[in-house]
N, C-alpha and C positions, 0 to 999 in steps of 0.2 A: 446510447442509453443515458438518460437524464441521472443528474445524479441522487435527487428525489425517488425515481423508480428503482437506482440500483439502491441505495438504504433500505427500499421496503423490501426489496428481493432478498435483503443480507441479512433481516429481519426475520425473515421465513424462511429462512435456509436456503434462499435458492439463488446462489450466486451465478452469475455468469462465469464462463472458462476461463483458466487463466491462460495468456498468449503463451507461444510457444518462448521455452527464454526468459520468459517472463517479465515484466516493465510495473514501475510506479506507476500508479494516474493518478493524477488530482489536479487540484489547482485547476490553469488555463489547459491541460494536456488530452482534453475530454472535448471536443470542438459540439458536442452534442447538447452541453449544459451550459449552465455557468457557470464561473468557477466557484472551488468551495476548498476549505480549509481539510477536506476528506480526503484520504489518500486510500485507495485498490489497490494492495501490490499484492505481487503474482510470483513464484519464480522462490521462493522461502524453500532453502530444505528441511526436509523431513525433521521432526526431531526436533524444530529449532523451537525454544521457548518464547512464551511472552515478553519476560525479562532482555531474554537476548534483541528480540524486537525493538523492546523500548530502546534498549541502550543504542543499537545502532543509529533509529531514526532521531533521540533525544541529543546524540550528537551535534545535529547538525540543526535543532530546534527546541523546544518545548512544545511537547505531547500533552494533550489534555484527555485521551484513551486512545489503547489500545487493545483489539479485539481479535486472537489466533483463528486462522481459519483453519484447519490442519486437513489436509485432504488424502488420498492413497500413496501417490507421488510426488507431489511438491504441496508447499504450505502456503495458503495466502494469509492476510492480515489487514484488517479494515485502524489506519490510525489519523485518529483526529487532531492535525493540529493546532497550536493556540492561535493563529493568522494565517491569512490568506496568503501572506507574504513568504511566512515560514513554512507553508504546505507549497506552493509554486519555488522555492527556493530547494527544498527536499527532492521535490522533480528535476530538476536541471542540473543539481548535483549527483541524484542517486540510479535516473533514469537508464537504462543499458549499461549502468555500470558494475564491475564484481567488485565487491566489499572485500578488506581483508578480512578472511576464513572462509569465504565463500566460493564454488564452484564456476558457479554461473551467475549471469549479469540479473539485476531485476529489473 
């Protein structure tokens, strides 16, 4: 999925599934598109805030929006960051990995 089709899909509410475990995509990690400053992550627990979102991905970049997906059993999160560089840098840092407080990897 292009990343053009997955915005309009997140737009209408219709997200694709999150993987099993759950993984960031954006950047170059989407062989389908090209890359974009937009990050899918999958794999959020329940419960967890915007706020908390921002803080963990703001870390490691400058966010320019973040958007909760919050689902039955895990949370996604659609976050825009300010470079392409700082979105593929978020992947390769954040990618299959568990955050401290976190469970599971995203």
């Amino acid at each position: 999925v292009g990343r053009s089709a997955e915005r309009e899909r997140a737009a209408a509410g219709a997200l694709p599934r999150p993987s099993a475990g759950g993984r960031a995509m954006g950047a170059d990690d989407d062989q389908s598109g090209p890359p974009s400053d937009n990050l899918f992550v999958t794999g959020l627990p329940t419960g967890i805030s915007e706020e908390e979102v921002t803080d963990l991905f703001g870390s490691l970049g400058e966010i320019k929006q973040t958007k909760l997906l919050p689902g039955a059993l895990k949370t996604a999160a659609l976050i825009r960051m300010s470079s392409l560089d700082e979105a593929q840098f978020v992947v390769e840092n954040l990618n299959g990995q568990v955050p401290d407080g976190f469970e599971a990897p995203l």
